[in-house]
N, C-alpha and C positions, 0 to 999 in steps of 0.2 A: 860385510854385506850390510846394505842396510834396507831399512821395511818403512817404505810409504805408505801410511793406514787412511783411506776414506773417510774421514770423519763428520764430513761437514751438512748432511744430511737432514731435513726435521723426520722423516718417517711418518709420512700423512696418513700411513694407515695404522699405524700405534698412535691415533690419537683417541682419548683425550689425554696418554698420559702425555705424550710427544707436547704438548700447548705451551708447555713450560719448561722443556729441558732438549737435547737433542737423542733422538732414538741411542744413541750408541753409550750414551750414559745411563741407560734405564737398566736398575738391580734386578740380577740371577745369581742367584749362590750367596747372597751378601754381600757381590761387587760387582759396577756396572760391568755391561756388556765388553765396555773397551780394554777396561783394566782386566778380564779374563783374560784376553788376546793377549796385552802386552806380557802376563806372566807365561803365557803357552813361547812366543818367542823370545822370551830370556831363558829362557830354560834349553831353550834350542842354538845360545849361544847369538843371538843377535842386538844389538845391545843400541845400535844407533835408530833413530824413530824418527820421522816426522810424518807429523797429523798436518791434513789438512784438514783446517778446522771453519767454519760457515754460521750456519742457524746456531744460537747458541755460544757462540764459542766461548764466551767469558766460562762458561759452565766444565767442559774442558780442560782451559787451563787452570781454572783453580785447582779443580781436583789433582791433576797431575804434575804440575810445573815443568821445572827441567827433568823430571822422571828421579833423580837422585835418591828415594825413597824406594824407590824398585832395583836401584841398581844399573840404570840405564841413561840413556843421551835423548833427550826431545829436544826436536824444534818443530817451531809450527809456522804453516804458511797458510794466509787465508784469503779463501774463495770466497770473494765479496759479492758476486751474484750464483746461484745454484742452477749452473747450464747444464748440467751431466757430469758424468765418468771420465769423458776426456779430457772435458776441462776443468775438472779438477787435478788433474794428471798435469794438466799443461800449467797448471799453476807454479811447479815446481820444475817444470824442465830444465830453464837456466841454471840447474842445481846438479845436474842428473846427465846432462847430456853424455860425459865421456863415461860413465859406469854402469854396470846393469846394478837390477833392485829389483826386492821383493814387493810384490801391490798387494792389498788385501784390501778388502772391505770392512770396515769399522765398526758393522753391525753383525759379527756372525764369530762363530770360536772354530779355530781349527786346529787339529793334534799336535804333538809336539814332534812327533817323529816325523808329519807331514811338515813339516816347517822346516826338520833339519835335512829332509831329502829334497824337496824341492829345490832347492838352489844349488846345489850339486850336477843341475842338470846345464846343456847349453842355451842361451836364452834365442827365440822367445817362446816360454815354456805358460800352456793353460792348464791350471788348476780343475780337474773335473770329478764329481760323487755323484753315483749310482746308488739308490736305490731310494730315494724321498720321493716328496710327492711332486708331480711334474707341474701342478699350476702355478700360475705366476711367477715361475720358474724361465731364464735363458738355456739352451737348450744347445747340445752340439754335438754334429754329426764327425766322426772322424774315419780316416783311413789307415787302419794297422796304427803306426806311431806317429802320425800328424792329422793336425783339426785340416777338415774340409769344408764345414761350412756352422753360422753360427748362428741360430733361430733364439734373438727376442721375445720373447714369450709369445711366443707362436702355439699355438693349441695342436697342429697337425705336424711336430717337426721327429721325423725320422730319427728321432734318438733318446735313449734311457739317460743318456750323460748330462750333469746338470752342470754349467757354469757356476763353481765354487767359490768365483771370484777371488783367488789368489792366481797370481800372477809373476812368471819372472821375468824382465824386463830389461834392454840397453836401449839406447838411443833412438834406435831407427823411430820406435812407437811415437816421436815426436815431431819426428816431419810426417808420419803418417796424421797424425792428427790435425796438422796445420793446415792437409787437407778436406778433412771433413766439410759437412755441409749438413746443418741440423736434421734429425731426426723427424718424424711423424710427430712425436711427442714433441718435440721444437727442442732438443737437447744435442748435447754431442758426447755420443756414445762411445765409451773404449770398445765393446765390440765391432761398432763402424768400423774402428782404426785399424783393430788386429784383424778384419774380414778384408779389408785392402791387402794388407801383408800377405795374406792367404791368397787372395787374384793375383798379386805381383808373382805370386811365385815362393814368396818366404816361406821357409819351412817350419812353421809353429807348433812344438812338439806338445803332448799334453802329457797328462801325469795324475792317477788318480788317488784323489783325496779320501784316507780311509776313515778317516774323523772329522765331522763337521755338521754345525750345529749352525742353523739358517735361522731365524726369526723374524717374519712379515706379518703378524698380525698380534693387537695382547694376550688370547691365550693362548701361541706360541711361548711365550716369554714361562705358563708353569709346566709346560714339558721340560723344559731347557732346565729350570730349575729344580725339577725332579730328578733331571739326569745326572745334574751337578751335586745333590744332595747325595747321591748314592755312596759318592765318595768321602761322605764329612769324616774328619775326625773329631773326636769329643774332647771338650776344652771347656774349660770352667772357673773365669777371673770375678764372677761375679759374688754375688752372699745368699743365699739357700737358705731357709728357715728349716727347721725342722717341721713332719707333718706332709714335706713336698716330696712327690715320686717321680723321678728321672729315668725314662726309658731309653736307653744311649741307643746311638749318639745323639748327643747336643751339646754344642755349643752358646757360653754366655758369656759374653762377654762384661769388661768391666764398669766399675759402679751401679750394676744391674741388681735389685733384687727381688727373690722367688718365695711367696712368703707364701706361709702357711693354706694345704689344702691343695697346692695347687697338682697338677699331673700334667706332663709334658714326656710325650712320645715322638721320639727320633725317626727318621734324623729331621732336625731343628733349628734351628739358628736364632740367638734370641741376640740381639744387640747391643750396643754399652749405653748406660746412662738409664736403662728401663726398670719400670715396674711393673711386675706379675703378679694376679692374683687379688687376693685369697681366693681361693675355691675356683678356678679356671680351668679351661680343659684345652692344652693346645695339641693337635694331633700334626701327624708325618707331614712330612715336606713343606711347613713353613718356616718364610726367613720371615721375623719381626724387625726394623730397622732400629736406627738408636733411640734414646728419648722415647721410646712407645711408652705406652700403658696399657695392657690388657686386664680388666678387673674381674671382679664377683660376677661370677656365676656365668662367665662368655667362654663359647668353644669358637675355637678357629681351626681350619682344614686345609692344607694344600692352599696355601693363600700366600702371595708379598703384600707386607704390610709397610710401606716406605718411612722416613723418619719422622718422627714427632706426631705419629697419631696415634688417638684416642680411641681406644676400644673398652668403655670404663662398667658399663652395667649393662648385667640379662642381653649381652648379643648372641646370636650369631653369623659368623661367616666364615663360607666356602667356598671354596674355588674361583676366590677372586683376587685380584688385585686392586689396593688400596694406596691413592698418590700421599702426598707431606702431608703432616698437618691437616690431617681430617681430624673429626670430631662424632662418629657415630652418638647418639641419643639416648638414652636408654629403654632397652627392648628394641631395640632395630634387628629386624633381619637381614637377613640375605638370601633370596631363593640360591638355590643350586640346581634344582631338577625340574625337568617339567612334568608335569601330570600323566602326560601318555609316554614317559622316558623316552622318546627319541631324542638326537642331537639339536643344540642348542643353534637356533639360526639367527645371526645377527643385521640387521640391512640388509635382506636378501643374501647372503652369507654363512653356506652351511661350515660350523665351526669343527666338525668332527668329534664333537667331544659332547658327551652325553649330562655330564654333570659341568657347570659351570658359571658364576656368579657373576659381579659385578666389575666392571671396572673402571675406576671411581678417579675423577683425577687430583689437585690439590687442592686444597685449603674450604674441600667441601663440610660445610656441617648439615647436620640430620637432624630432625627433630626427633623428638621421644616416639616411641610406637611405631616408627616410620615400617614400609615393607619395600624389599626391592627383589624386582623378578629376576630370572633369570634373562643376562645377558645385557643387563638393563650396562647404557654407556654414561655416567657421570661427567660433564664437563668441571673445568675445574672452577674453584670460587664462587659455585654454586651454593642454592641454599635450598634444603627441603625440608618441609616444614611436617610439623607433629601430625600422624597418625596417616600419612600419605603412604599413598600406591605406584611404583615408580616403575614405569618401564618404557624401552624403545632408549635414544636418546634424548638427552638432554645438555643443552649447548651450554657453556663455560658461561658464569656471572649470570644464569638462572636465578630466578625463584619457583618454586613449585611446592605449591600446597595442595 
């Protein structure tokens, strides 16, 4: 069997981290989003990959190559303009035609047992989970064991069953698509194509997905990595001063060191090549990337902190997400809560989440004293300067004082 993964995507609503990488490489658990997936389907025995890869793709293959580091086959085929679902599907047809395959989407994790039972079925088989939240969600109505009908984010569509976008797949789906005719959105949608199959007559059996983890906005991205931390095991390549207290789990990785004063409560993830400390306080479910620095006297909370930033004096942060190669200032905050604790609302965008910070994208630096409200959006390569008040957003290659 083999598993064509979506990858080619930017994720315009994860931005500002999306400005500089593609959504599906953006870290949960300490490894992007895509690299979850590929170890959920090795583990399910599928070992041949091809990414379609687009926005980004240098970023992609470097990380992954021919996969030989996971124990798997990649090849990549790419989508030189980003028209949809379909056509990125159709990218690879000439490839596919005589066999069915597994489809997934590049941006989302699904269980390992849902991976080894789906393809077991006769294609063409839709992937469908019950019980998330229905917005901006595709939507699909079925009859006993086959789809009847399949609502695009439609607000009023007759069904709890969410398009999981996994997919099991032969041939037909590519003359189906050779008929399409763009979309509202001007794309060309694989739901068009398999909603054709469905008026023809085809019988598209569906199959519900008992694990799966969606991610459409950035703080989706610290659910996901809360759910993923539950599972850490505790692991420790790095050097530990004496003085430092470890609430397992947590992992450290190598050339990292923990020095003196500091306290670190699991589960954790602290990266290679980092310094912790002295006197720091880092709390549950943060992953720190490699190369960080967290120093004297800073607490961090349920936070990604991505590679090579500086978290070095009197911060803190919470509930947020931090891109490469920032530079916090010293005494920079972070709001997390608002005043009257209701949920945090971003662009007209209620977030559901009552506590939640910043999210900051790369190579931002801060000035000293800086404040940042809650929900405040960081473009990347921005600059903010000493003793500023920061909220709403703010576009990438800013200055703001």
């Amino acid at each position: 069997m083999r598993a064509v993964v979506l990858a080619a995507g930017e994720g315009r609503r994860m931005r500002p981290l999306t400005y500089t990488r593609p959504k599906v490489m953006l870290p949960i658990g300490g490894r992007p989003i895509l690299e979850h997936l590929l170890l959920n389907l090795r583990e399910a025995g599928i070992r041949k990959l091809t990414f379609v890869v687009g926005y980004s793709a240098d970023k992609v293959r470097e990380h992954f190559g021919n996969g030989g580091k996971w124990g798997v086959e990649i090849d990549y085929v790419l989508q030189k303009r980003q028209l949809g679902t379909a056509h990125a599907l159709g990218t690879v047809g000439e490839f596919l035609r005589g066999e069915q395959f597994l489809l997934l989407n590049g941006d989302m994790i699904v269980g390992v047992e849902d991976l080894e039972r789906i393809p077991k079925r006769k294609p063409p088989v839709m992937g469908l989970f019950e019980g998330g939240v229905r917005e901006d969600v595709g939507l699909v109505e079925v009859d006993e064991g086959r789809v009847k009908k399949i609502y695009e984010k439609e607000k009023e569509a007759p069904s709890e069953l969410i398009n999981a976008g996994v997919y099991l797949l032969d041939g037909r789906i590519f003359e189906s698509i050779s008929r399409l005719s763009p979309s509202p959105r001007n794309e060309y949608e694989l739901t068009d194509a398999l909603q054709l199959l469905v008026d023809e007559g085809v019988e598209v059996g569906w199959e519900r997905v008992r694990e799966w983890m969606d991610m459409s906005y950035p703080w989706d991205l610290l659910q996901a990595n809360k759910l993923l931390l539950q599972h850490l095991n505790p692991d420790n390549l790095g050097e530990v001063e004496e003085g430092v207290v470890i609430k397992e789990p947590v992992r450290i990785g190598r050339g990292t060191v923990v020095r003196f004063g500091s306290y670190i409560v699991g589960p954790t993830i602290i990266g290679e090549g980092c310094e912790i400390g002295p006197n720091c306080y880092i709390r549950p479910f943060t992953v720190i990337g490699d190369e960080c620095h967290v120093g004297a006297a800073c607490e961090v909370k349920n936070s990604i902190i991505m590679r090579g930033t500086k978290i070095p004096h009197h911060n803190y942060v919470g509930d947020s997400i931090i891109g490469e190669e920032c530079n916090l200032g010293a005494g920079t905050k972070i709001a997390n809560l608002r005043l009257d604790k209701k949920s945090v609302v971003i662009e007209g965008k209620d977030t559901g989440r009552r506590k939640l910070g910043a999210v900051i994208g790369d190579r931002v630096e801060v000035g000293i004293n800086a404040s940042i409200n809650v929900g405040a959006l960081i473009g990347n390569d921005s600059l903010i300067g000493p003793g500023a008040l920061v909220s709403g957003v703010i576009l990438p290659h800013s200055m703001f004082i």
